[in-house]
C-alpha positions in Angstrom: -23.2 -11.1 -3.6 -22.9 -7.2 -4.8 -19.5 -5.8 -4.5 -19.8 -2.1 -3.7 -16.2 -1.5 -1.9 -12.6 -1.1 -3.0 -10.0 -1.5 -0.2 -6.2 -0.5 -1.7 -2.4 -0.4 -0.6 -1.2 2.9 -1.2 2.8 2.5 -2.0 3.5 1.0 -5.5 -0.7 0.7 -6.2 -2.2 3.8 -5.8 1.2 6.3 -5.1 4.4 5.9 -6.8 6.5 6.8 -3.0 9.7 4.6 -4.1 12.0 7.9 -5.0 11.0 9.7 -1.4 11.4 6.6 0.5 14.9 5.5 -1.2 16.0 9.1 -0.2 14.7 8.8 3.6 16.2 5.1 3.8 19.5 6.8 2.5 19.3 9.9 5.0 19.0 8.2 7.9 21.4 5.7 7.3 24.1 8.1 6.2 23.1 9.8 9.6 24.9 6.8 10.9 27.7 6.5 8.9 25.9 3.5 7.7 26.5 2.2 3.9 23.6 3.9 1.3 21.4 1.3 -0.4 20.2 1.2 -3.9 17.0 1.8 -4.8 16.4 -1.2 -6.5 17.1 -2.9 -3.1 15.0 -0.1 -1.5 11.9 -1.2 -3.7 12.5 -4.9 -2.7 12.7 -4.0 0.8 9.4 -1.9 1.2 5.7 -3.7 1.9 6.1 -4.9 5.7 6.2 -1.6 7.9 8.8 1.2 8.3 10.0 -1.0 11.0 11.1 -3.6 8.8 12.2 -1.5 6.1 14.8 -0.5 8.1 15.8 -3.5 10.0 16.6 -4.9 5.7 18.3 -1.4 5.4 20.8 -1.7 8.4 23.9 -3.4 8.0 23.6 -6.7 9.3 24.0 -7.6 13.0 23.4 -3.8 13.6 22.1 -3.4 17.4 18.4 -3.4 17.7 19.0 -0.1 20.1 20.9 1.6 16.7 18.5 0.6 14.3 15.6 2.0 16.3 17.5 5.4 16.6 17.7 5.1 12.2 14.2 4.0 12.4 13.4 7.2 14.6 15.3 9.2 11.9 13.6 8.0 9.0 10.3 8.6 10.6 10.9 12.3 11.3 12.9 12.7 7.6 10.0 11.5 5.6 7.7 13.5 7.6 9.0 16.5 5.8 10.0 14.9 2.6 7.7 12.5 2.0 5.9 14.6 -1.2 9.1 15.6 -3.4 9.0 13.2 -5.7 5.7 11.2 -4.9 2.9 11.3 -7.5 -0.3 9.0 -7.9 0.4 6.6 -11.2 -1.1 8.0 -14.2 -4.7 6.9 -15.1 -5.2 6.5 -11.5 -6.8 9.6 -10.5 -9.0 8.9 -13.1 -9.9 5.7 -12.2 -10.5 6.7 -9.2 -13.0 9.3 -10.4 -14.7 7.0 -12.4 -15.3 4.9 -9.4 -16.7 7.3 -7.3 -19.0 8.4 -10.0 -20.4 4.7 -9.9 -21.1 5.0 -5.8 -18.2 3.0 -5.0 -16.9 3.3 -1.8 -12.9 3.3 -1.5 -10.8 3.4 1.7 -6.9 3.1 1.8 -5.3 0.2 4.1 -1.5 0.7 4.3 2.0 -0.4 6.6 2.7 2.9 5.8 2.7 4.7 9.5 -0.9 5.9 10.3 0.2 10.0 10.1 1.4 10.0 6.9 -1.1 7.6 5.4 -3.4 10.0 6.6 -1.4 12.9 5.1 -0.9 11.6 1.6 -4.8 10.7 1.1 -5.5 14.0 2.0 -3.1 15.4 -0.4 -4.2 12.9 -3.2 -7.1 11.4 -2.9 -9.8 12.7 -0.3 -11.9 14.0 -3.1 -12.7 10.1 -3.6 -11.5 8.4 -0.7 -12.5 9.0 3.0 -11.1 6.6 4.7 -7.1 6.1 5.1 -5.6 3.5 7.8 -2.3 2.9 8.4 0.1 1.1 10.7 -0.8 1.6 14.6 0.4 -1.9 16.6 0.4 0.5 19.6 -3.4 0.7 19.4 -3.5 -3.1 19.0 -3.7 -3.3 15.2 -1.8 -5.7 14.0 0.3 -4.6 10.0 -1.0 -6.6 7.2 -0.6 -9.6 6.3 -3.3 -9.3 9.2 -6.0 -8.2 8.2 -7.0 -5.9 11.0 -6.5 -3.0 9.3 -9.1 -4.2 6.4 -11.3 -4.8 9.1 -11.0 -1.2 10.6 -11.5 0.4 6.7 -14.7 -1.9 6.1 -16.6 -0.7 10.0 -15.7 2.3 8.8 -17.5 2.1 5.9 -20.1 0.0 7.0 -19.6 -2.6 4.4 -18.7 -6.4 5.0 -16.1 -8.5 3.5 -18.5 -9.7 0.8 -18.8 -6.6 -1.0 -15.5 -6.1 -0.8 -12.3 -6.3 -3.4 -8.6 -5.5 -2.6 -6.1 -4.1 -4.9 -2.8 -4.0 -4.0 1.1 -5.1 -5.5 2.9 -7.1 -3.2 2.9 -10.4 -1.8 1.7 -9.1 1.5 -1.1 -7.7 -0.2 -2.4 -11.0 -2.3 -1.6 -12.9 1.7 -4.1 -9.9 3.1 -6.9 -10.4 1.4 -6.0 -13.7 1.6 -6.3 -13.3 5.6 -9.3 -11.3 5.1 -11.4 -13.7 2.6 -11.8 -11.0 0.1 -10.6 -11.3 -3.5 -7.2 -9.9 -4.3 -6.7 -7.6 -7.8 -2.7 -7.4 -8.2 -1.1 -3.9 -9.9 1.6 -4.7 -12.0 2.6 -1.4 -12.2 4.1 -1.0 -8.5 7.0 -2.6 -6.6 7.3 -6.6 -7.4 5.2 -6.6 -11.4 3.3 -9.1 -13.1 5.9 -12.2 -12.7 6.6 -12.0 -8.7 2.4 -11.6 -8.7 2.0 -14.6 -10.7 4.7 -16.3 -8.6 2.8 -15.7 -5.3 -0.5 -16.8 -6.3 -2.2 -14.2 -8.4 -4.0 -15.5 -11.4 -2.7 -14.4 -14.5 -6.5 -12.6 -15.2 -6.4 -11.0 -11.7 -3.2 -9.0 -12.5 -3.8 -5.5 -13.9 -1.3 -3.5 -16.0 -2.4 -0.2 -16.5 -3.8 2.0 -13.9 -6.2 3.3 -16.6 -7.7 0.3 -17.1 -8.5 -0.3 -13.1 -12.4 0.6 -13.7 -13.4 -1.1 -16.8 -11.4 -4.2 -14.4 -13.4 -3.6 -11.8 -16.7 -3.4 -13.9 -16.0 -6.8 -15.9 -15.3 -8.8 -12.6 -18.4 -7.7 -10.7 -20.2 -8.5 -14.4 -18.8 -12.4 -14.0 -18.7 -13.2 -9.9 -22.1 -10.8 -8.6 -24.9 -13.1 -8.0 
């Protein structure tokens, strides 16, 4: 086994989004007269899909016809807001470098909604990553925890799963790679941190807290599992 291939989340691992997406959630809903949520509880509610980030936002017992309508909102509010306040972590752009230095290859795998995936790795990261997939059920892909869209990233690549690692910060990431049979690395750093990891399954030595420190991780691992 040779791991040549980093697969990652984008919110809360590789982009800090959490301010632009609190002030979406909070547009849209005050579109509706709806009650603004903290962002605290906007943080908490984030990882499954815009989808279910606002069916958590919404009132309770709101109309599933109303809550597409604030879904359809948000959508087209973070369209053109979605870089105000978003900024890759520090030390990850250079991490990243580093990596790409080494002939890693690095793809982006996200619930984020495919466009702005798309949009925000060419912003941030296409000098090292060239692949970017996000959430398309209309095209049949199913959001992680599936792992279709892990699949998609590594045909892309032309890797398989066993030169593969994930890095992501949620529960639905460590259940992805889970799904996918690929080792899970678990950012402390993003929207849950190094308890809720440890909580959900992560090993205390596969949880990372410093972006920085993501590719001397990366070396030491492949150093103690390649055979």
């Amino acid at each position: 086994m040779k791991y040549s291939t980093l697969l990652f989340d984008l919110d809360g691992t590789l982009l800090d989004t959490l301010t632009d997406l609190y002030l979406a959630v909070n547009h849209a809903l005050t579109e509706f007269h709806f009650p603004q949520r903290s962002q605290e509880e906007v943080r908490m509610f984030v990882g499954n899909g815009v989808k279910k980030l606002i069916e958590r936002a919404v009132p309770p017992m709101t109309p599933e016809d109303v809550t597409a309508q604030v879904l359809a909102e948000f959508r087209s509010y973070y369209a053109e807001h979605s870089r105000l306040h978003t900024a890759p972590y520090d030390g990850i752009l250079l991490s990243l470098y580093a990596l790409h230095e080494k002939g890693w290859k690095m793809a982006v795998v996200s619930n984020k909604f495919d466009a702005a995936v798309k949009e925000l790795n060419a912003e941030y990261f296409s000098d090292y990553i060239p692949v970017a997939i996000g959430e398309n059920e209309a095209a049949g892909r199913r959001k992680k925890p599936a792992p279709d869209s892990l699949f998609d990233a590594m045909a892309e690549l032309g890797v398989t799963k066993d030169e593969c690692l994930y890095v992501g910060d949620s529960d639905v990431d460590i259940e992805t790679a889970k799904n996918a049979g690929i080792p899970c690395i678990g950012c402390a750093w993003g929207f849950r941190g190094r308890e809720f990891l440890a909580e959900h399954g992560l090993d205390d030595d596969m949880i990372l807290d410093e972006p920085a420190r993501l590719y001397a991780f990366v070396q030491a691992y492949c150093k103690e599992h390649e055979g």
